[in-house]
N, C-alpha and C positions, 0 to 999 in steps of 0.2 A: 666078909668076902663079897666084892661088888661082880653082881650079874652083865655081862659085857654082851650084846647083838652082832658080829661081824660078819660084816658084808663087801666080799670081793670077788667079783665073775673068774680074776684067776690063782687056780688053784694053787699054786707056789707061794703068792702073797698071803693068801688064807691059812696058810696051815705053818705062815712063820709066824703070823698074828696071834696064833690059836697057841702058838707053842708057849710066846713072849708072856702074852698075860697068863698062862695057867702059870708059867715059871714065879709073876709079879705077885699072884694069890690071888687071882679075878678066876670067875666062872665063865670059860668061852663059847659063844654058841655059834656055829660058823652052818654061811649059806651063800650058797656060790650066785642065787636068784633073789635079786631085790622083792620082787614079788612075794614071794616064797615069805620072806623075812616081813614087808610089812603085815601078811596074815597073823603071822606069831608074835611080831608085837603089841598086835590089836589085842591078843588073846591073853599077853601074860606081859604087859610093857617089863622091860629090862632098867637096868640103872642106867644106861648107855649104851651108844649103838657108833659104832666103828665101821664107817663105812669108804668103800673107794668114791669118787667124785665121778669121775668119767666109765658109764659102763651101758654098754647098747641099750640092755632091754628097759630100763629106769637109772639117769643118771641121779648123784648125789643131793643134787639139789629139787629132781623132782622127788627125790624120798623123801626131803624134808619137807617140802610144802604139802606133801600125804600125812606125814607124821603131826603137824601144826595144824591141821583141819581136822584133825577127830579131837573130841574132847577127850578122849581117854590118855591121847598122846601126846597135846595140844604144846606140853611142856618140859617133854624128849629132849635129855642132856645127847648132843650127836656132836661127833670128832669125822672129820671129813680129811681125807687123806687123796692126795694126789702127787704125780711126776710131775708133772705140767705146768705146774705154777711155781711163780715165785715169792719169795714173803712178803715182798712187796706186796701183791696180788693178794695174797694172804689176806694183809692188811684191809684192801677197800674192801675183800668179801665178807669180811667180819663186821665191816658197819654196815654192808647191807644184807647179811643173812643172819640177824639177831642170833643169839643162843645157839652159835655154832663152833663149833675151835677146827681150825685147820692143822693138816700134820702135812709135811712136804715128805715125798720120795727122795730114793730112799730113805728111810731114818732106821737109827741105831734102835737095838734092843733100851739104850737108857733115854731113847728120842721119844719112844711110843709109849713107855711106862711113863714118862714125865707127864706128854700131852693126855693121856687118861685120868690120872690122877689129878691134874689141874681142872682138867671138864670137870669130874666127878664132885669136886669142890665148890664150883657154881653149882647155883640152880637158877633161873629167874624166879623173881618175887610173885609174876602172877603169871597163868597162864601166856604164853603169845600166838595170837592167833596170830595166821601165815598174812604180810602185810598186800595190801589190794593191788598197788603195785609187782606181785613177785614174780611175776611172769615178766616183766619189764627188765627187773632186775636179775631173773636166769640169763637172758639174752645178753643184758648189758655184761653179764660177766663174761659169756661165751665168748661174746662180739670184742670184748677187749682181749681175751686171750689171742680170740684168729688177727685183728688188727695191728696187733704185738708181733705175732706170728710172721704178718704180713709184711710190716715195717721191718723184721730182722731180712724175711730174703729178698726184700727189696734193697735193704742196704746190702744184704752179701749180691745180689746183683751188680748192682751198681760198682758196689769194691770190682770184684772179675771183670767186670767190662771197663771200671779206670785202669786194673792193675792190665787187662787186652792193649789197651789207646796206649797203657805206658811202656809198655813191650813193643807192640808195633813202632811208638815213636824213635822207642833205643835202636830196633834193627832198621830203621829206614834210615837215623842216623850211622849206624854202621853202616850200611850198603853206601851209604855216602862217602863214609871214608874209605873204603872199598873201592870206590871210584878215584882215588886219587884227591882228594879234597887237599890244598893246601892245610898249613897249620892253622892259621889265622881261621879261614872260613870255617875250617872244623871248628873252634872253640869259639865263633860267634855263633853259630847254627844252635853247636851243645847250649849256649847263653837263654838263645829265641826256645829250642824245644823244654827247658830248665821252667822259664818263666810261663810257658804255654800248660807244662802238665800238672806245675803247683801251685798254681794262680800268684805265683809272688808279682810282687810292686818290682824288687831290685833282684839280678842276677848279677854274680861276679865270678870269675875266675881268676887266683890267684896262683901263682907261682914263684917256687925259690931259687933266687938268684943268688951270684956269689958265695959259691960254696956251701948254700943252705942258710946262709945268713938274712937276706933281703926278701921281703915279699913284692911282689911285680903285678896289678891288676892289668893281666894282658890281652882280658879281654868282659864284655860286661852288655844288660841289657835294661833297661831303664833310668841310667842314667845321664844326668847334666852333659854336656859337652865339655871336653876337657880333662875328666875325670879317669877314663880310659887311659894307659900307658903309664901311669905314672907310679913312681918307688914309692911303699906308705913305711913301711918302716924298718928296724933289726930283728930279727926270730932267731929267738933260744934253738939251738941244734936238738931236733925233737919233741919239739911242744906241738907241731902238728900233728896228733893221733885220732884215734876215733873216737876222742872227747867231744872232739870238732862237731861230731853226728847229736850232741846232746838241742835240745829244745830252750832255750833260756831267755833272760831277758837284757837288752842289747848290753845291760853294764856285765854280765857275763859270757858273753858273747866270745871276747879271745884269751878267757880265761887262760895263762901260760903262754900267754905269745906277747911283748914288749915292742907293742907298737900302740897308735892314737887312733886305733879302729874305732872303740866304741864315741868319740866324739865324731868324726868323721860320719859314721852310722846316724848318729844323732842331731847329726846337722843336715839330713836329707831323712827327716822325720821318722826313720825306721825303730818300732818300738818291739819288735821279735823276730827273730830267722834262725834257721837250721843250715848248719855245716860237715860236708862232708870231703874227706884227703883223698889227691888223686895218688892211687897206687903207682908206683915205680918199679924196677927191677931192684932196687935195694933197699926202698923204700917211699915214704912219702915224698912226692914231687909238687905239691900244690895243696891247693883250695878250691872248691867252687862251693859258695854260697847262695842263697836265695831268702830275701828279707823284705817283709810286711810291715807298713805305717801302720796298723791296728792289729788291736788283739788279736792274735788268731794263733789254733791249735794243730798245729801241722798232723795231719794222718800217717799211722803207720805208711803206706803206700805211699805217700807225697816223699817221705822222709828214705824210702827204699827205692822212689823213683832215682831221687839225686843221689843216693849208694850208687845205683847201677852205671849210672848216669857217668859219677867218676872213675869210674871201675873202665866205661867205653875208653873215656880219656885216656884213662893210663894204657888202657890195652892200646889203644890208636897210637901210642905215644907222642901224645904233643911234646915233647921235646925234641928238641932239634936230635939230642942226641940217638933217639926212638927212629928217627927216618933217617941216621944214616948207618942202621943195622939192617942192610938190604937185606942180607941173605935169613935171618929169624922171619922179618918180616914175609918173605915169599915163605919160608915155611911156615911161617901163622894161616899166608893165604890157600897154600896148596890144601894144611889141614882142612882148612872151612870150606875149601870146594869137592873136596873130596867128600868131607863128609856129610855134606848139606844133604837133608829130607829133599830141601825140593833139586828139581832136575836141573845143571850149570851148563850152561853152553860155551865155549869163546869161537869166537865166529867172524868172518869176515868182511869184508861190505858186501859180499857178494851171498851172504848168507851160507857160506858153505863151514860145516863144522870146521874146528883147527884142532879143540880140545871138548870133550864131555867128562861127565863125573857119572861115576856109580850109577846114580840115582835116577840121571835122565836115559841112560844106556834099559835099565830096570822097566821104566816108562813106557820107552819106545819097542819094550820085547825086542830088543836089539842085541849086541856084541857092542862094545867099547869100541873094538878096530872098526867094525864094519862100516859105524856113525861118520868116522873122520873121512872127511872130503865131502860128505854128502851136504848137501842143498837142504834149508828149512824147506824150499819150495816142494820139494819130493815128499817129507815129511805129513803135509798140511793138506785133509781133505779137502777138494776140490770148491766144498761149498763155504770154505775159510779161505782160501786166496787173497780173495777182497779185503780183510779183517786185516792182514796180515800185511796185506802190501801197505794200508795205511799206516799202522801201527809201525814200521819198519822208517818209513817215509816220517815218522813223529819223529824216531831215536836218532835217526841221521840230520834231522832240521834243528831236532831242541836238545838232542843230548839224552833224551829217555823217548819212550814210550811202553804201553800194554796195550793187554788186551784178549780176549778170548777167542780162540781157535781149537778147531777140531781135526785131532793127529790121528793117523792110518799105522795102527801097531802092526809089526811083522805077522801077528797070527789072523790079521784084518778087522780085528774090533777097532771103533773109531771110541778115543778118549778125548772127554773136553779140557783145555788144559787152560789155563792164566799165563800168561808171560808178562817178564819185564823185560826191556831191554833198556841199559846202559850207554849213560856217553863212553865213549871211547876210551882202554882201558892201558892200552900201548896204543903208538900210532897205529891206525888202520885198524887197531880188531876192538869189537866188543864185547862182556859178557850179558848174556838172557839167562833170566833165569824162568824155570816151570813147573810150575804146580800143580797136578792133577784134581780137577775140581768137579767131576764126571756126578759122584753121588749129589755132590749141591746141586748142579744142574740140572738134574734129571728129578731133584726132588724142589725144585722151584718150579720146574715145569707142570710136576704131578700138584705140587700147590698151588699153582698159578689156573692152572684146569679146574681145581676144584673150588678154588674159592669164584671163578665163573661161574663155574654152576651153581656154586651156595649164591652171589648175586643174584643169579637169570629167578633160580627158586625163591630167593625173598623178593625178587622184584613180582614176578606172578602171585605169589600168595600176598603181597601189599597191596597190588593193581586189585583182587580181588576181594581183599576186604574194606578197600576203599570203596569199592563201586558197588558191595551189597547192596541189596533194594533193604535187607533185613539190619535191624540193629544186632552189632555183634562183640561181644565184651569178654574181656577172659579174666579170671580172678589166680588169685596166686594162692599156694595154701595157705595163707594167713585167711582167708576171705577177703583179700584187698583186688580192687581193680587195678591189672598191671596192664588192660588194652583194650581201649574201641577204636571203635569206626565212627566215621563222620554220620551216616542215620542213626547211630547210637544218640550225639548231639542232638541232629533234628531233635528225634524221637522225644525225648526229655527236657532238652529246655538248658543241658550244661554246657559248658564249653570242655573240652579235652583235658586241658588241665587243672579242672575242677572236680574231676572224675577219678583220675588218677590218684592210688594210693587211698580213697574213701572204701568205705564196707560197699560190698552188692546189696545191702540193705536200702542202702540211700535212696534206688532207682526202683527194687523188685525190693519190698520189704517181708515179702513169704519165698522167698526160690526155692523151686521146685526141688527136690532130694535125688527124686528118682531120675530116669532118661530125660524126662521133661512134662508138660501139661501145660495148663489155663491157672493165672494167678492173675496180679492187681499189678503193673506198672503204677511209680509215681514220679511225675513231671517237678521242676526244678520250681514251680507255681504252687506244690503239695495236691495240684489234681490229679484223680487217679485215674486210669482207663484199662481197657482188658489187655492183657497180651496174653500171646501165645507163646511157650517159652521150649526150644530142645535143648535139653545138656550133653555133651560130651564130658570125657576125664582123659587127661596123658600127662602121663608120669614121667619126671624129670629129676633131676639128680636135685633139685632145691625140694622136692617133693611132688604133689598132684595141681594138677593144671585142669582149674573147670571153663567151660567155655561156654557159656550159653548166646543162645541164637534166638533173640527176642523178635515178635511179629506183632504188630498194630493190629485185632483185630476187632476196632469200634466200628468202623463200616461194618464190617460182614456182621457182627454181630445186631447191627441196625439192620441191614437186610433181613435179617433169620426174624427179628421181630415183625419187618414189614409183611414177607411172604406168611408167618403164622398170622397175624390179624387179616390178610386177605385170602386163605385157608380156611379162616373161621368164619368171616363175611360173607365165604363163597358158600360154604356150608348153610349158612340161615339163610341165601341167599336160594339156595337150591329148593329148604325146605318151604323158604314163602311162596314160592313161586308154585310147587304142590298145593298148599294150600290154595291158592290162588284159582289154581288149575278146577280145583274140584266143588270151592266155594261159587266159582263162574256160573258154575253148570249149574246149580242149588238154585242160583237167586237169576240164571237164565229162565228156571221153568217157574220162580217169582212175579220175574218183570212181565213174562210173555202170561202168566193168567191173569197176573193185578191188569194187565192193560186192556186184555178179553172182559175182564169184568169190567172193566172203568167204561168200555164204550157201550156195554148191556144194559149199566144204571146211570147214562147221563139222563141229568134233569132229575133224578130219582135223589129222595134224601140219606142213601145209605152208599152216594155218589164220593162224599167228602172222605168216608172212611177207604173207599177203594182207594182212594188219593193219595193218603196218608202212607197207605201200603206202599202204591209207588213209588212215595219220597224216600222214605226208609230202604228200598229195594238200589233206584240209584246212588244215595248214601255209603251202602255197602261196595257195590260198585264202584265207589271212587276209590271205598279203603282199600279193596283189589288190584285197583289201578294202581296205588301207590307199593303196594306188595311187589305187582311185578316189574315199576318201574325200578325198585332197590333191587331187586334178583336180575336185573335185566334182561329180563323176560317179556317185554312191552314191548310189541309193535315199534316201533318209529319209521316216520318218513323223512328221510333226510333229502335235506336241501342246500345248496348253498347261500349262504345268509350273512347278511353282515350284525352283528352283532351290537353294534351302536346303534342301529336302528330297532332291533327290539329292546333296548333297552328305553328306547325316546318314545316307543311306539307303547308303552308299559307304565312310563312315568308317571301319569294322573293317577293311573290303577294301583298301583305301587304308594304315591304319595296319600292316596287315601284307607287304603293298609295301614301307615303307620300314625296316623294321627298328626295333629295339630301340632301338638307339644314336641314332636319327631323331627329336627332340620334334614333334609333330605338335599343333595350336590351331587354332581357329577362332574365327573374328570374324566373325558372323554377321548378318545386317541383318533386325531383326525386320519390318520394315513394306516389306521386298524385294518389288518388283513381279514380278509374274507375264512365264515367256518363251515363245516359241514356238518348240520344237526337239525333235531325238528325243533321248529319254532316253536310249537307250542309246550312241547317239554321244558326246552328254555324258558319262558314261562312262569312255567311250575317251579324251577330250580329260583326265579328272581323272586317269587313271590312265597316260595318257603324260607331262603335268605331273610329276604325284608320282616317276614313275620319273627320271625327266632330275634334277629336284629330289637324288634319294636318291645319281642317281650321283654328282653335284657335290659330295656332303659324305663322300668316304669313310672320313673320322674322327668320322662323326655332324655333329650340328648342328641346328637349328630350321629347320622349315618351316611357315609360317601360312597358312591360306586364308580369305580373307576377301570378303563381299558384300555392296554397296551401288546403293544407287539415281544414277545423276548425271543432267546435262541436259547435251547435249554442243552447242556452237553454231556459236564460231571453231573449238575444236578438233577438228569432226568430220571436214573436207577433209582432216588427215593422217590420217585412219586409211579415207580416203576414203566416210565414212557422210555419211547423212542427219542434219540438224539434228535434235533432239529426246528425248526420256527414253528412258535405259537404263539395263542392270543390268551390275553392273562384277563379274568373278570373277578375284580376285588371286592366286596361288600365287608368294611368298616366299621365297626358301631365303637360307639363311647359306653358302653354299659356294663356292667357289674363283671363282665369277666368270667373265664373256668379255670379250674385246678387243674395240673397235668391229668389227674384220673379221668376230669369226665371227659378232657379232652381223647383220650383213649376211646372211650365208649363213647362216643360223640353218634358215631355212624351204626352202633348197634341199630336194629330193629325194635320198637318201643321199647327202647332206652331214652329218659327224660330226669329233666331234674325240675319241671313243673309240677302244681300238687297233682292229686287227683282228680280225672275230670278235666284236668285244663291242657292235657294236650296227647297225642296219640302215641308218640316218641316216634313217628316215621316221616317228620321232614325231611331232617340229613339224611338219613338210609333212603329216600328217595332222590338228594339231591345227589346223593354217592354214587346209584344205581343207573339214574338217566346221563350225569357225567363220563360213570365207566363204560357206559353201552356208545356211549359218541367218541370213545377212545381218547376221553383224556385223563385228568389225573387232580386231585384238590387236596388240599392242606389249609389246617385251620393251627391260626397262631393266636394264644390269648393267656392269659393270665389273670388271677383274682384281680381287681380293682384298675385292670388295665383295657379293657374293652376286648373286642375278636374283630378278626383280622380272617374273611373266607376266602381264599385265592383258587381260584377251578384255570386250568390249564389246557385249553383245546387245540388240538393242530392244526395249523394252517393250511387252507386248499393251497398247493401247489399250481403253477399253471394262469392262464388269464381268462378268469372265469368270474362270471358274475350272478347276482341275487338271483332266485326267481321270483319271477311274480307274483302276486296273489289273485288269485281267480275266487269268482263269484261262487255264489252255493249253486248245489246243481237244482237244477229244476225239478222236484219233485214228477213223478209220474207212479200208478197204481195199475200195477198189474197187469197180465201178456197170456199168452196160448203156449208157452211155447212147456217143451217137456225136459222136465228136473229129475236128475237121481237124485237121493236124499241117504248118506250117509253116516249115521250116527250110531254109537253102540250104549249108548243112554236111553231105553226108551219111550223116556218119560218127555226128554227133551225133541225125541223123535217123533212122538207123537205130535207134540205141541208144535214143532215146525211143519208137520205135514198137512196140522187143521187150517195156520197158519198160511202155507203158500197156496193149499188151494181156496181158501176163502180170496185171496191176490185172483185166481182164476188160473193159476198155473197146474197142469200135469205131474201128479206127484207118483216116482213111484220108489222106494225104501229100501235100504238092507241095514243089518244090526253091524254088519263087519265088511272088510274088505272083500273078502268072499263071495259073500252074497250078490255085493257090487259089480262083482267082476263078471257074475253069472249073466246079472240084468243085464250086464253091458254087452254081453257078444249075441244077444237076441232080438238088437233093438237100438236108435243111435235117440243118441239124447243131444238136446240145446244147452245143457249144462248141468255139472256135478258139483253139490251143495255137501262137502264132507269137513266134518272132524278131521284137524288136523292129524292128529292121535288115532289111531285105530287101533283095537286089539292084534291085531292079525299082521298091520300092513299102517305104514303114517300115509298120509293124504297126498306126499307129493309121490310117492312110487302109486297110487292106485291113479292117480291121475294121468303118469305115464304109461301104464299098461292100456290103460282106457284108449288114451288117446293113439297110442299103436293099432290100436285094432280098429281107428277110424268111425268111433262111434260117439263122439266126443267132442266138444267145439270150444270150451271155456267152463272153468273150474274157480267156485270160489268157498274161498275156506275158512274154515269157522274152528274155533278155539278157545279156553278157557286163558291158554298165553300158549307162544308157539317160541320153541327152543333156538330156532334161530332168528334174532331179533329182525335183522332186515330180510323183509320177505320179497326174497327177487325171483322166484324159480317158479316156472307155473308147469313145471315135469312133463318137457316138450308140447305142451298145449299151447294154444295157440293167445291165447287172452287167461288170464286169472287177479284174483283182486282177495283182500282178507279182512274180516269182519270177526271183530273182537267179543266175546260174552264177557256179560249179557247186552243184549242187544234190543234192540225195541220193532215190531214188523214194519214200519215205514225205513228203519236202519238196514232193516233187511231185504225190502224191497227196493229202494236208491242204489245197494250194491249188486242186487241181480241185474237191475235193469244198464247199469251202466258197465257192465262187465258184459253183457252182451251185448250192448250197444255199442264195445270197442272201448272203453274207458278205461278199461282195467291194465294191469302191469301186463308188458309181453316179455316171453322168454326170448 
């Protein structure tokens, strides 16, 4: 007893199945759920599995490629049963689904024992694992079923719409004869529409003459001239029957008729035709023929056409004797008017009914009587007139016309209706005929509306995802691209039709699963850059439709890096400048006793040591300097400056910087627009350039400085400037080059790739610091073994303004009467200033804070206030405008370890003030008293 699996989702076919093999002596195990069924084969495989082919939740051939993928089952004898196919079909599924037998629907009780017992008999030799293709080949099976499918109601199409054209052709033919057609024209017409609906080469109509004896070609369509009218030969009394209608070949063509047809045929190359007898009232009256110079298989329909075709004939009665049975024929015609579908008119030139039939009475919600005498005109809403009066004006000129008009039924509904109208049918009257065609029109209109709007909406939704700024791609559920847009293109590097039908792999080789996020675009180059990606999903009858909306973002994502590296710079920036701030103060109360000592022990030998102190003191000092030139926290005096002139005014100093072995060139821009910065920073920036430069080449080599004008627009967001003109200053070297990294950390704060000892690491982070405080912007381009490339970007003075001058030093002077507040919350530094200015001879008198300041101040007027920019309590320019309100106050100068806002323009409504950096030396400090009260100093 063989173990059988069966599997069919319906229940009737399962429990005939279950009946059939327990009847055969097989063990049936019946499961309405494929599912259900591959658990329990996995757990206890069967001898055979009997399953339907076609079933929703796992079709037949996804069971088996389930079943060929587990080793347990790998080599599952399965009988696949289906309605839907044919054996044929049978046939190719069997060479492409290895180890399968198919069983057709229905089948007999001894159809489905046979095909069990034959599976059961194979086995394959080895396992078959499912082949790699099988997904190709589920498809290819599907896909020929539905293409099968497709091609049947295309051809039952086609047939309905020949066997429509060949219906229509008969009754326009009729209406023809209807009209009064002579004999003659009728059976040339019948010839032309014979030859028009069954593609024949030769059309003929024959008839018997002489008692039945003679055949007569009385009328014919592609043939010779001459051949028309002539007697072909004797006919047996009765051999024309509906043998005539057979398909044959021209030598049995008039099989039973004793005449020289078939040579005659065959001397006008005809090698096949079909024949069919025109009906008489007692019989056959004729022949009409239609015959082919090549093979061909006449269609059921071709062959039904020329049936009906003769059948017109005989009803028309082409015989003479047929038209002169007036009175059948007017009852032939009364029947057909009366009982025609559509509405009959006979009517006169004046349009006025004479006669209606049923159907137009029906039509018109009218009476039969009431119609007669009445006017189409009266009939014909007012906004058909026009329609009507032409169409009337065709039938009277040519014999016909149509057309569409809309009729006013008795109960006032307006129906659209078709008319024909006829040449003249007796003298003077004609018949119309009318159609009521209200639902077509009304649902061409409702279609015609809507396929607008389906237009207007796909042209909208094209215009918009042509002009996305974003790339926009939709995948089909295969994962294939079935649609971009033109930034799709750009974006990647493909053209349209290179995109189409590939995986979403090709372009996003991770797509997002979820709504959307951040993944890797890759370019038709294989280079990859960020995107940003949202998904949609919408489900359609082929299955889910993903859409994702891909965004470039390498800019922004270059921004996010710039703004965090100047976050970070601002950050050490902030902190050096602290430093700076407090270090100031330290090595102000250094310089100011190394210098007290230095002038106690001149001449004295423990003079050289105080010395040493103050070199070491301004040393420190410079490294401050450079702290808060990178924090841009330094002082500067800006000036307008042409900038080719300090570089010319720098060249010796600069070419002896870099040595001998160093080529040094300029490339100078004669028509260089004028900057605004302090010269002597500039300076600093060419002469830390040129050193970094000198280090890079320690076997020599070229360095060029070169300056030009540019306009900076998309590219000024990375160096994060303003749009508009600048002056661009290059220093070039030829030397060893940096790796992306250190170019990163280039503008760190002692960040160096010198040993130890050989260099501070705060050149760049000064040349970064004094750049960004003059508002411009620098980028360093370089590469191992390819040299650097420094480009600093400063704005151009706007306007027609020129250099300033340089002026002499000031003339030293020592000392004055006049009386100083003295400002400081340091009192170590406040001391040392107060021994300091009165040894100068000045009036000193002190507070620790703002406070105190302000005390001294309203008791007493002072010639100037010497304060800390910083104060505990209060910063220097607010205690210099309170001062200076209460008129006790004349000129303010201020002192700092670095002061927060780099250009010091604000003397906080006083009337002169001036700023003096720590540490400072007492002759620094007495040059800026003396010239800030002598009127030197900044005014507000």
């Amino acid at each position: 007893m063989s173990r059988v699996v069966v599997v069919d989702d319906h229940a009737d076919d399962l429990e005939l199945y279950v009946h059939v093999l327990r009847h055969g002596g097989h063990e049936a195990v019946p499961f309405t759920s494929p599912v259900e069924a591959l658990q329990a084969i996995a757990a206890e495989p069967p001898d055979l599995v009997l399953a339907d082919l076609l079933m929703p939740e796992l079709d037949g051939f996804e069971l088996v490629h389930a079943l060929r993928s587990a080793p347990a089952t790998c080599d599952q004898r399965v009988v696949l049963a289906s309605a839907v196919y044919t054996q044929g079909e049978f046939a190719q599924m069997e060479d492409d689904f290895e180890h399968c037998s198919f069983l057709a629907k229905p089948a007999t009780p001894e159809q489905l024992l046979t095909a069990v017992d034959r599976a059961l008999e194979t086995h394959p030799a080895v396992p078959a694992a499912p082949p790699a293709d099988f997904e190709l080949r589920h498809r290819r099976a599907l896909n020929r079923k539905l293409l099968a499918e497709a091609r049947r109601l295309r051809g039952a199409e086609n047939e309905l719409r020949r066997r429509a054209d060949q219906d229509a052709a008969l009754a326009a033919l009729g209406r023809r004869a209807l009209d009064g057609l002579s004999e003659d024209e009728l059976l040339d017409a019948a010839c032309s529409v014979a030859r028009e609906q069954t593609g024949a080469d030769l059309v003929e109509v024959l008839v018997l003459e002489g008692a039945g004896r003679r055949l007569r070609m009385v009328a014919g369509a592609g043939w010779s001239d001459g051949v028309v009218g002539h007697a072909l030969a004797d006919a047996r009394p009765g051999s024309v029957d509906a043998r005539a209608m057979a398909e044959v070949e021209v030598c049995d063509l008039v099989r039973g008729i004793d005449d020289p047809l078939p040579d005659r045929l065959a001397a006008h190359g005809v090698v096949v035709g079909i024949r069919a007898a025109i009906p008489g009232p007692t019989g056959p009256v004729g022949l009409i023929g239609a015959y082919m110079r090549r093979a061909h298989a006449f269609a059921p329909a071709e062959r039904s056409f020329l049936h009906g075709l003769a059948h017109l004939l005989g009803s028309a009665h082409v015989s003479c004797a047929a038209r002169a049975e007036a009175a059948h024929r007017e009852a032939e015609l009364q029947s057909i008017f009366v009982g025609a579908r559509d509405g009959l008119a006979i009517v006169d030139r004046e349009l006025r009914c004479v006669r209606v039939n049923p159907a137009l009475a029906a039509l018109l919600g009218r009476r039969e009587p009431e119609l007669l005498g009445m006017s189409a005109w009266e009939l014909v809403a007012p906004q058909s007139l026009g329609d009507l009066e032409k169409g009337w004006a065709a039938a009277l000129r040519d014999g016909n016309g149509e057309g569409l008009v809309w009729v006013v039924r008795s109960d006032g509904v307006d129906r659209a209706v078709e008319y024909s109208a006829t040449m003249e049918i007796l003298d003077g009257f004609h018949l119309v005929s009318f159609r009521d065609v209200t639902e077509r029109v009304d649902g061409d209109r409702r279609l015609k509306a809507t396929m607008n709007a389906v237009e207007a909406s796909e042209r909208r939704y094209a215009n918009l995802i042509e002009t996305l700024p974003n790339g926009m791609v939709t995948v089909d559920p295969d994962g294939r691209i079935a649609l971009v847009n033109p930034q799709t293109e750009r974006m990647f590097g493909y053209g349209r039709s290179e995109l189409i039908d590939q995986p979403i792999e090709l372009i996003v080789p991770k797509p997002p699963t979820a709504r959307g996020g951040e993944t890797v675009g890759r370019r038709r180059d294989a280079s990859e850059f960020p995107v940003e990606i949202g998904r949609g999903a919408l489900e359609s009858d082929g299955g889910t439709l993903v859409t994702y909306v891909i965004t470039d973002v390498t800019e922004r994502r270059a921004l996010e890096r710039q703004l965090n590296e100047s976050q970070k710079l601002d950050a050490i920036g902030r902190l050096a400048g602290g430093i700076a701030h407090d270090f100031n103060n330290v090595l102000q109360v250094i310089v100011g006793y190394a210098l007290s000592a230095q002038r106690r022990t001149a001449g004295r030998p423990e003079a050289d040591e105080v010395g040493e102190i103050v070199l070491a003191a301004e040393r420190a000092a410079s490294l401050t300097r450079q702290l808060l030139a990178f924090s841009r926290r330094q002082v500067i005096q800006p000036v307008v400056l042409d900038l080719n002139a300090v570089v010319q005014d720098t060249q010796r100093m600069l070419a002896r910087m870099v040595g001998d072995d160093v080529e040094m060139s300029l490339a100078l821009d004669p028509s260089l627009r004028y900057v605004l910065a302090d010269a002597a920073q500039l300076e600093q920036v060419l002469a830390n350039l040129l050193v970094n430069a000198r280090d890079a080449m320690p076997s020599g080599g070229r360095v060029t400085i070169t300056t030009e004008n540019v306009l900076m627009n998309g590219d000024a967001a990375s160096l994060d400037l303003t749009p508009g003109p600048y002056v661009r200053l290059c220093i070039e070297d030829t030397g060893i080059g940096m790796d992306e990294e250190t170019v990163a950390h280039a503008f760190e704060p002692f960040f160096t790739t010198k040993g130890d000892g050989d260099g501070s690491g705060l050149g760049l982070s000064t040349v970064h610091g004094i750049v960004a405080q003059s508002g411009g912007g620098i980028r360093i381009e370089s590469a191992p073994g390819a040299g650097t490339r420094v480009c600093i970007h400063l704005p151009a003075v706007e306007g027609d303004l020129r250099p300033a001058r340089e002026t002499s030093g000031t003339t030293r002077v020592r000392g004055g009467a006049e009386r100083i507040l003295l400002a400081e919350d340091d009192p170590v530094i406040r001391r040392l200033l107060k021994r300091e200015l009165e040894r100068l001879g000045y009036a000193v008198t002190t507070a620790a804070d703002a406070t105190e300041a302000l005390a001294a101040g309203a008791g007493a007027r002072f010639d100037l206030l010497v304060t800390d920019f910083m104060l505990p309590d209060m910063n220097g320019r607010e205690l210099a405008s309170r001062l200076a309100g209460s008129h006790s106050l004349e000129a303010v100068l201020y002192i700092s370890g670095y002061a927060s806002d780099a250009r010091f323009d604000d003397a906080g409504g006083v009337g002169r003030c001036a700023f003096l950096q720590k540490p400072f030396t007492s002759e620094a400090l007495d040059r800026s008293i003396r010239d800030v009260l002598a009127g030197g100093g900044e005014r507000s």
